[in-house]
FILUM-696225 format. One record per residue (C-alpha): y, x, z. Coordinates in steps of 0.05 Angstrom, whole numbers, plus 5000, padded with zeros to 4 digits. Each point is the difference from the previous one (the first is absolute). Layout:
N
<v Y, u X, w Z>
...
//
This chain:
430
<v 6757, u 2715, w 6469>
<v 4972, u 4932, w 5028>
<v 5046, u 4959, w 5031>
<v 5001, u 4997, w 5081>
<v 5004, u 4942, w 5052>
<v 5009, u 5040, w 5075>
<v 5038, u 4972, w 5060>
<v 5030, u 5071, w 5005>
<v 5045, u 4969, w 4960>
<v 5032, u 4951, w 5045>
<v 5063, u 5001, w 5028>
<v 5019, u 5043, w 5060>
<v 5054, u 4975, w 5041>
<v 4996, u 5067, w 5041>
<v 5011, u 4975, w 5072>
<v 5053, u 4954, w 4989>
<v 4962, u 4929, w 4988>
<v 5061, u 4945, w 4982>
<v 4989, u 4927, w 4966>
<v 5008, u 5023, w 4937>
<v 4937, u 5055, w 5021>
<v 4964, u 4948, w 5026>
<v 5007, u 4952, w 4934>
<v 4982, u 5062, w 4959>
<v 4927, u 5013, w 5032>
<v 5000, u 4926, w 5006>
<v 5003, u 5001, w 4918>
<v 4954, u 5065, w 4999>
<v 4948, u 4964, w 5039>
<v 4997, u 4935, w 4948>
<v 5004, u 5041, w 4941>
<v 4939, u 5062, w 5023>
<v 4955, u 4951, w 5016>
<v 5008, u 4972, w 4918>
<v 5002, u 5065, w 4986>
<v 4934, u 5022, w 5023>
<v 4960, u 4946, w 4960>
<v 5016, u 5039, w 4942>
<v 4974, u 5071, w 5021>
<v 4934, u 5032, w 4986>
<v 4966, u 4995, w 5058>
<v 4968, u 5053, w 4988>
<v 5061, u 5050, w 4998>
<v 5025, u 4980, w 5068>
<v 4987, u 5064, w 5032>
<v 5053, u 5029, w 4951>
<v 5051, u 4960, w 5009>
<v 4974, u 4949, w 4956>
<v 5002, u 4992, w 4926>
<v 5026, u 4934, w 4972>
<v 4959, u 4959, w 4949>
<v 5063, u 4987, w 4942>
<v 4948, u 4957, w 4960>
<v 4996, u 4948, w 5058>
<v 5073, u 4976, w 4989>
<v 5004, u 4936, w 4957>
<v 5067, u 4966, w 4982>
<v 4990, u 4929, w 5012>
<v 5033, u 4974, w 4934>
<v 4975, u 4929, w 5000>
<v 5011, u 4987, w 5073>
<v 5071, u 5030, w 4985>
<v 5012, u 4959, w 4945>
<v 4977, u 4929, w 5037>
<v 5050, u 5019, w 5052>
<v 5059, u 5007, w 4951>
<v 4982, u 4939, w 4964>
<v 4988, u 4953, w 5060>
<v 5074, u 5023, w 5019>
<v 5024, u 4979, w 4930>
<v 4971, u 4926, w 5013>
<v 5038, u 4993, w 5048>
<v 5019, u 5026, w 5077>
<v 4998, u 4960, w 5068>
<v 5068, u 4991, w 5044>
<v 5002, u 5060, w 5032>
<v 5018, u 5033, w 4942>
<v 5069, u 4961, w 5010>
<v 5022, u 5065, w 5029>
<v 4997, u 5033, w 4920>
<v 5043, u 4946, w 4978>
<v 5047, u 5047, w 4972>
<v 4950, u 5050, w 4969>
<v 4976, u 4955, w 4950>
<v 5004, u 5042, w 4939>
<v 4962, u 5054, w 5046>
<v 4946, u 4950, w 5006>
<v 5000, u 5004, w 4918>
<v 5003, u 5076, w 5000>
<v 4948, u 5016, w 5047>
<v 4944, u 4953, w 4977>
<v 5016, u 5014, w 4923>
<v 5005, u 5072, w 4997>
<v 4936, u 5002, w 5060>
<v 4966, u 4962, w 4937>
<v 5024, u 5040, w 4949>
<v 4978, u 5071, w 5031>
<v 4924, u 4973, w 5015>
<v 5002, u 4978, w 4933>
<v 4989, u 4928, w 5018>
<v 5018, u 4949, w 4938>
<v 5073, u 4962, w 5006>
<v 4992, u 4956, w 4954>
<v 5053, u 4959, w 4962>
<v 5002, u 4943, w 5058>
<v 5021, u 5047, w 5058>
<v 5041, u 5039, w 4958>
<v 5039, u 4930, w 4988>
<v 4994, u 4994, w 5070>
<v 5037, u 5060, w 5019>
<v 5058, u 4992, w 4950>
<v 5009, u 4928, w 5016>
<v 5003, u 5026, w 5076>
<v 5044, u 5055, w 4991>
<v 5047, u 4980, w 4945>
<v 5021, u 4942, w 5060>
<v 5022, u 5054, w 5045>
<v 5050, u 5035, w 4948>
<v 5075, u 4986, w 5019>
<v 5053, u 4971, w 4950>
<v 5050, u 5063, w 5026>
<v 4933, u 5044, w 4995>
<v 4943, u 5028, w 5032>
<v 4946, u 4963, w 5032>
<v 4998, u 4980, w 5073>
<v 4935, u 4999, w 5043>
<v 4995, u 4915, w 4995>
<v 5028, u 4941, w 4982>
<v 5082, u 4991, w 5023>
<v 5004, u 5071, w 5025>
<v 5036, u 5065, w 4978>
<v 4988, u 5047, w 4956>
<v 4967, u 5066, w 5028>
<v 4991, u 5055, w 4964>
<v 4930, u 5007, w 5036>
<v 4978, u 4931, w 4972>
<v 5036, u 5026, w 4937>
<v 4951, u 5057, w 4992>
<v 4942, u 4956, w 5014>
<v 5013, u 4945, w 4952>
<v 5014, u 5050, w 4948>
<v 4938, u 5036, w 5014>
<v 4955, u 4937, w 4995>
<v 5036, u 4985, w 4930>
<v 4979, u 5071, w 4981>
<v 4920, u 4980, w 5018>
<v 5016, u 4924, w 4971>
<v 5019, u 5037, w 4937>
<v 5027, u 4980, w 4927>
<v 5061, u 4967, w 4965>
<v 5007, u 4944, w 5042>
<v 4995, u 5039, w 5078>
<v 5051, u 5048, w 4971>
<v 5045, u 4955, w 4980>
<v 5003, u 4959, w 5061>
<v 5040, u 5061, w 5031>
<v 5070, u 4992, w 4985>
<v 5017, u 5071, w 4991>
<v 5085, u 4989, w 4996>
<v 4990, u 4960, w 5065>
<v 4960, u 5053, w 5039>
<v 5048, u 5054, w 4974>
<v 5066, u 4966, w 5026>
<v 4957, u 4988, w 5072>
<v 4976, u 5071, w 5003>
<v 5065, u 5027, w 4998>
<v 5022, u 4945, w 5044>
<v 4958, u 5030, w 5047>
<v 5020, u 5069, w 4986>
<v 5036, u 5052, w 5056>
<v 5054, u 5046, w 4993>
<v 4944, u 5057, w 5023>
<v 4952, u 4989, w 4958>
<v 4960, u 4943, w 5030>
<v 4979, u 4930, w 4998>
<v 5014, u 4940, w 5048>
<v 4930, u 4955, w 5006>
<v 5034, u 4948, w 4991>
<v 5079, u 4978, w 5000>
<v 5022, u 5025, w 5078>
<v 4925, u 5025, w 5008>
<v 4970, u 5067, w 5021>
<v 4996, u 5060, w 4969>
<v 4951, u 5049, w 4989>
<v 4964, u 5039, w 4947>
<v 4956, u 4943, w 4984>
<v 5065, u 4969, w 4965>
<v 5007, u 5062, w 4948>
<v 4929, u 5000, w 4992>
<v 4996, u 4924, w 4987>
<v 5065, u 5008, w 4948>
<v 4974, u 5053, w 4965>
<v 4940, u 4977, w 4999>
<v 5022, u 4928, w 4962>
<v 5055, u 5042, w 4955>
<v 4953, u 5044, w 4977>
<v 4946, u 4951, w 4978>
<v 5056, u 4955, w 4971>
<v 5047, u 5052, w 4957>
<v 5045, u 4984, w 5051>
<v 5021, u 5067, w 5021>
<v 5065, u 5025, w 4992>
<v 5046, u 5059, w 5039>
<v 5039, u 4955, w 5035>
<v 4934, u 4970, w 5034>
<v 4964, u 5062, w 5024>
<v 5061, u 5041, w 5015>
<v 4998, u 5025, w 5078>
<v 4922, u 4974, w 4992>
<v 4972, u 5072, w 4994>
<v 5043, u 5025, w 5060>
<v 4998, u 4941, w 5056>
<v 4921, u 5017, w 5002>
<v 5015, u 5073, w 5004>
<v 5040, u 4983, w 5057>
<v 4934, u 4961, w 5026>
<v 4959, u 5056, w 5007>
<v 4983, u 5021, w 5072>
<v 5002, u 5063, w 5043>
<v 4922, u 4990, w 4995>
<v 5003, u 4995, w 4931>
<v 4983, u 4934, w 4974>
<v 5048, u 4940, w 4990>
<v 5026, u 4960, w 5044>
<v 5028, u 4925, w 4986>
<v 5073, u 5019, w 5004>
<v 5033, u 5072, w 5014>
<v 4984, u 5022, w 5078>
<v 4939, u 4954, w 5007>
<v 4920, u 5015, w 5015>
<v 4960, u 5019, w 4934>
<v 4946, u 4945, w 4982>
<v 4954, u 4998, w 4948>
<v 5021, u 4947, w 4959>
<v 5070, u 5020, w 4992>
<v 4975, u 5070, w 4973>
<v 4965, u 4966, w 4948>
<v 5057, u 4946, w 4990>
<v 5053, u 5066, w 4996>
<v 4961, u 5053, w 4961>
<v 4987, u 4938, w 4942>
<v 5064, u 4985, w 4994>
<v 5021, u 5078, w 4994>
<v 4934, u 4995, w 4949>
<v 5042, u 4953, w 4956>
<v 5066, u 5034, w 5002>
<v 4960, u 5069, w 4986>
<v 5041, u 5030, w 5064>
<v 4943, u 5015, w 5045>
<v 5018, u 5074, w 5012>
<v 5064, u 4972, w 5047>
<v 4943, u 5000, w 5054>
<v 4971, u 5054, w 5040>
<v 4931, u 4995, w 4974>
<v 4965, u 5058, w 5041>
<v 5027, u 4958, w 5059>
<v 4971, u 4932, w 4970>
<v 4935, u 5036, w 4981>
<v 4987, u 5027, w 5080>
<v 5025, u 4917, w 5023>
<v 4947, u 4968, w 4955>
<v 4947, u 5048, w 5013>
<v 5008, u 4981, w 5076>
<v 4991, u 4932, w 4981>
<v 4921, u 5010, w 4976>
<v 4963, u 4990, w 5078>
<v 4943, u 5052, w 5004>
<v 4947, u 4945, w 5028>
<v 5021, u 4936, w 4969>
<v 5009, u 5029, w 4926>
<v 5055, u 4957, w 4992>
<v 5071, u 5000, w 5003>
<v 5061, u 4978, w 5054>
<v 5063, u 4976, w 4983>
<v 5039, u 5039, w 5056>
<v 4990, u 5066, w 5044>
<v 4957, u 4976, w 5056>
<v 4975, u 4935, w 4970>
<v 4944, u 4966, w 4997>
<v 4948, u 4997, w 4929>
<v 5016, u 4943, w 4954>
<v 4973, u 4980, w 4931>
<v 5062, u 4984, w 4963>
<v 5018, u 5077, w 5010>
<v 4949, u 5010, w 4944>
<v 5060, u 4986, w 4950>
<v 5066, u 5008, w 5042>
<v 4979, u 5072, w 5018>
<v 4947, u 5013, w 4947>
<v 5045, u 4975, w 4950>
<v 5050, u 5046, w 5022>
<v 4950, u 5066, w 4995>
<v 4989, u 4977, w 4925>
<v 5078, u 5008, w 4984>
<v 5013, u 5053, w 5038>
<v 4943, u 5036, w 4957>
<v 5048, u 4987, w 4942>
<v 5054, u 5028, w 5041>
<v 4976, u 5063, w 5011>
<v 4968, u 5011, w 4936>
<v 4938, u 5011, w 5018>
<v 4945, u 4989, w 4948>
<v 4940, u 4964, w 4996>
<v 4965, u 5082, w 5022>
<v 5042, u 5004, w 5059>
<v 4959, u 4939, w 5030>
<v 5023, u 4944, w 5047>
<v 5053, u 5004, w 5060>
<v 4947, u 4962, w 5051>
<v 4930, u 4988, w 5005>
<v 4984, u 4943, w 4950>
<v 4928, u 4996, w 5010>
<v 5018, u 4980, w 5088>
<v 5051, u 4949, w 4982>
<v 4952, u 4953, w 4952>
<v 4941, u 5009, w 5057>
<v 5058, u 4971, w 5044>
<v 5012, u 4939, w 4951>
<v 4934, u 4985, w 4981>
<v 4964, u 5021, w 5074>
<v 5054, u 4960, w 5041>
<v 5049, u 4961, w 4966>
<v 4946, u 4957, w 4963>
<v 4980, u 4923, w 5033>
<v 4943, u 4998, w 4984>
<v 4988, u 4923, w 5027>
<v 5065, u 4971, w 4969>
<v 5015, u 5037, w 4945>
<v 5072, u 5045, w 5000>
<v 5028, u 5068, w 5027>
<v 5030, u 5020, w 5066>
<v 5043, u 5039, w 5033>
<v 4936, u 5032, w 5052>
<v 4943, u 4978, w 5028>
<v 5010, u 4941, w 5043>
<v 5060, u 4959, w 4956>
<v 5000, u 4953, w 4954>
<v 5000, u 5004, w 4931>
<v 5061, u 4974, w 4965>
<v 5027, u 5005, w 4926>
<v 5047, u 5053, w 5015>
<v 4957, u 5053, w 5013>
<v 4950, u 4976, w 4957>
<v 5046, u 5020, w 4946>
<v 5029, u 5068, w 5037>
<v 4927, u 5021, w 5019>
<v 4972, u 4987, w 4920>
<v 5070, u 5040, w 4980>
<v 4984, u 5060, w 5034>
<v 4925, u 4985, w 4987>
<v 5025, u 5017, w 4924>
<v 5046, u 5057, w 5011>
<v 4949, u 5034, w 5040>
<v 4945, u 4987, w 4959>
<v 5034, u 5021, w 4929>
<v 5044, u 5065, w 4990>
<v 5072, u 4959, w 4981>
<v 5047, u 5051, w 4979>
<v 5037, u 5042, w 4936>
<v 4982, u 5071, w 4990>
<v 5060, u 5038, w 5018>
<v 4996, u 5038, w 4916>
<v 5009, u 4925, w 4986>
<v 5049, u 4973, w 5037>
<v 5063, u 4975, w 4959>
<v 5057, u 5052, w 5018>
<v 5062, u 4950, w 4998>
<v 4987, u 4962, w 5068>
<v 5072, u 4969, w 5019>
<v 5019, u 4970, w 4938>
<v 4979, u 4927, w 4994>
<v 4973, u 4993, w 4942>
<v 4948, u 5046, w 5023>
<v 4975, u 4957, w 5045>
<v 4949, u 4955, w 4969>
<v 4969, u 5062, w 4967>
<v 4999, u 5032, w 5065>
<v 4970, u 4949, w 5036>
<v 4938, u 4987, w 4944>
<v 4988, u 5071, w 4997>
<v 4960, u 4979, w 5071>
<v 4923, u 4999, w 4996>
<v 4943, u 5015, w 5026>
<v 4976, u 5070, w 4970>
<v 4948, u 5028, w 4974>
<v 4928, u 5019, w 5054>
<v 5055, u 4981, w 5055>
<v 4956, u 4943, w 5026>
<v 4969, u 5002, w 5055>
<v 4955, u 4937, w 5034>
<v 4974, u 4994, w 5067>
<v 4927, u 4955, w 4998>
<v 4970, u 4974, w 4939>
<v 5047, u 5007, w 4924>
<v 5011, u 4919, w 5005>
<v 5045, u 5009, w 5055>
<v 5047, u 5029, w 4956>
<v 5065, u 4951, w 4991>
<v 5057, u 5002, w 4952>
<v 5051, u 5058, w 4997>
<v 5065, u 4982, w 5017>
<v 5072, u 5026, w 4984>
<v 5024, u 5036, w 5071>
<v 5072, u 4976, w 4987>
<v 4987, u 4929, w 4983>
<v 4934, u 4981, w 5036>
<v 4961, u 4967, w 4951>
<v 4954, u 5018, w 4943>
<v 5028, u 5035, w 4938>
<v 4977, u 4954, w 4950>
<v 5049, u 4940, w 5021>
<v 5051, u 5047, w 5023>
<v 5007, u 5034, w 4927>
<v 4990, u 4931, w 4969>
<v 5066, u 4977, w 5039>
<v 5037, u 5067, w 4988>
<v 4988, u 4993, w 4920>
<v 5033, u 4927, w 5004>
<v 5057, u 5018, w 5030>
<v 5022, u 5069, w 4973>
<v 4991, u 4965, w 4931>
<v 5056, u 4958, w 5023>
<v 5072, u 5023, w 4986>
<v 5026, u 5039, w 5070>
<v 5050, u 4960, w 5049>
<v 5061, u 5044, w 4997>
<v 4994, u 4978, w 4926>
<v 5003, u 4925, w 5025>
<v 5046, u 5018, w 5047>
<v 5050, u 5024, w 4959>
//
């Protein structure tokens, strides 16, 4: 059936107009009138039947954007100061998933940059003279992963980032930030994360992990940042990767998560919110459409069963209204600026919407909590076979990418061959 723009769609605040209300058919209005350019005119009389083969990805504009950032940003950037290795992240893996070159003198680039940030006691911190976070942590290690070979590997000192990791460990399970920082999901995620790329895992590190997120999930069903706090988007993806990892997803209510995320997909927009009641935002393409793809896993639903939201409505969202079209860059809606972080967040769940990512549940390796399972597990991730599916013309097709990780398979399983060829800690250890 062809695919329908209609403003019966909007939403209906029933009576009871609020701000929030009031922002919402604020949003509606921007976005219906973009909308509309892309319908048959033709078909308006029922309902209105949108042209897919008008929607272009804007790879080259995309690309200038990203690169213009890597030469260099102005002083009001001052404010990222401390999310320098998410500077790396975003532009490199942004690069990497259009399938832009990185050749050998930004790759030099980016290790030089990063490798400055790692601290003698371990991790990395976010810039010069500053702690290490295990946010920054995750970032630097994912822009060695895209950096690749010998050299960006061994710039992570993997004893060092062990001892800090479990500096930063909690009696229940999870993970201080940094030393006397907060903590929240993102901390197990960020560990596990790092200790499974690294053959750094070992019992003593994820033990509690599995059942602090557990405790995270919410009376509406998806996870919250801490037990008895709001469910958000990007702590259900942070919480049901990390129980990815440790193979321990079924400690969730997963009917309950299914019903939260499928609330998150708004009927008019196409794209997702990060809260109940929430406005549409780009970078919701990964953080909730990110989470669908693992919780497809979770429930063992195959490749036949089909998708858990409406694929085809969330990449007319990206492409229709997240796109700047005069300065290159995605957006959060209609209206914003573009920035590097959701470029990156809009092109990852670009990908994951575009290409089926899973494993077919008559495939799936059986022993899921033991850790040396885990970097089998985690490769057994790809897109499958007639899953893809691409809104507009074939070239707007980008890079699959791993749902746990966030970046392309290719320099994911390149990393994850160096380091489980390497001898594991608890040998070193001992």
């Amino acid at each position: 059936m062809a695919p329908l723009f209609s403003f019966h769609f909007r939403y209906d605040d029933n009576m009871h107009e609020t701000e929030t209300s009031r922002k919402q058919v604020d949003v509606e209005d921007t976005i219906g009138r973009i909308y509309q350019r892309f319908v048959d005119p033709g078909t308006a009389a029922q309902g209105g039947v949108i042209d897919d083969s008008r929607y272009r990805l804007m790879r080259g504009k995309h690309e200038q954007f990203v690169r213009d950032a890597l030469h260099g940003l102005s002083s009001e950037f001052a404010v990222l100061d401390a999310s320098q290795p998410w500077l790396a992240f975003w532009c490199l893996n942004s690069l990497d998933m259009m399938g832009s070159e990185i050749g050998p003198q930004l790759r030099r680039r980016a290790l030089d940059t990063v490798r400055r940030f790692q601290v003698a006691s371990g991790g990395f911190a976010g810039g010069d003279r500053q702690l290490p976070h295990l946010a920054g942590s995750f970032a630097a290690v994912m822009a060695l992963v895209l950096v690749g070979g010998r050299e960006a590997y061994e710039a992570i000192d993997r004893m060092a980032m062990y001892s800090w990791l479990m500096k930063m460990k909690r009696a229940d399970g999870s993970f201080e930030m940094h030393a006397g920082g907060e903590v929240d999901v993102r901390g197990i995620y960020c560990a596990l994360v790092i200790a499974s790329l690294l053959n750094i895992m070992t019992p003593e590190l994820i033990a509690g992990s599995a059942d602090f997120v557990a405790r995270c999930q919410t009376c509406e069903g998806g996870i919250g940042p801490f037990p008895g706090v709001e469910a958000h988007g990007g702590y259900t993806v942070c919480g049901l990767a990390a129980l990815e990892i440790l193979g321990r997803t079924d400690v969730l209510d997963l009917g309950r998560l299914a019903r939260w995320l499928s609330a998150r997909q708004l009927a008019f927009e196409g794209g997702f919110n990060g809260r109940t009641n929430k406005l549409v935002d780009g970078c919701y393409a990964y953080w909730v459409g990110g989470a669908f793809t693992l919780l497809q896993k979770a429930l063992g639903r195959s490749q036949r069963d089909g998708y858990l939201y409406e694929r085809a409505a969330l990449q007319r969202y990206v492409l229709a209204c997240c796109q700047d079209s005069r300065m290159g860059g995605l957006r959060d809606k209609p209206g914003k600026s573009p920035d590097l972080y959701h470029t990156m967040y809009c092109l990852l769940g670009l990908s994951l919407s575009q290409h089926y990512t899973g494993v077919e549940p008559e495939e799936a390796i059986g022993d899921t909590t033991a850790i040396y399972s885990v970097p089998a597990r985690m490769m057994q991730w790809g897109p499958l076979p007639a899953g893809a599916e691409i809104v507009g013309v074939q070239s707007n097709a980008i890079k699959p990418v791993h749902p746990v990780y966030s970046v392309p398979l290719v320099p994911l399983a390149k990393c994850v061959q160096y380091f489980y060829s390497l001898p594991p800690l608890v040998a070193s250890l001992g």
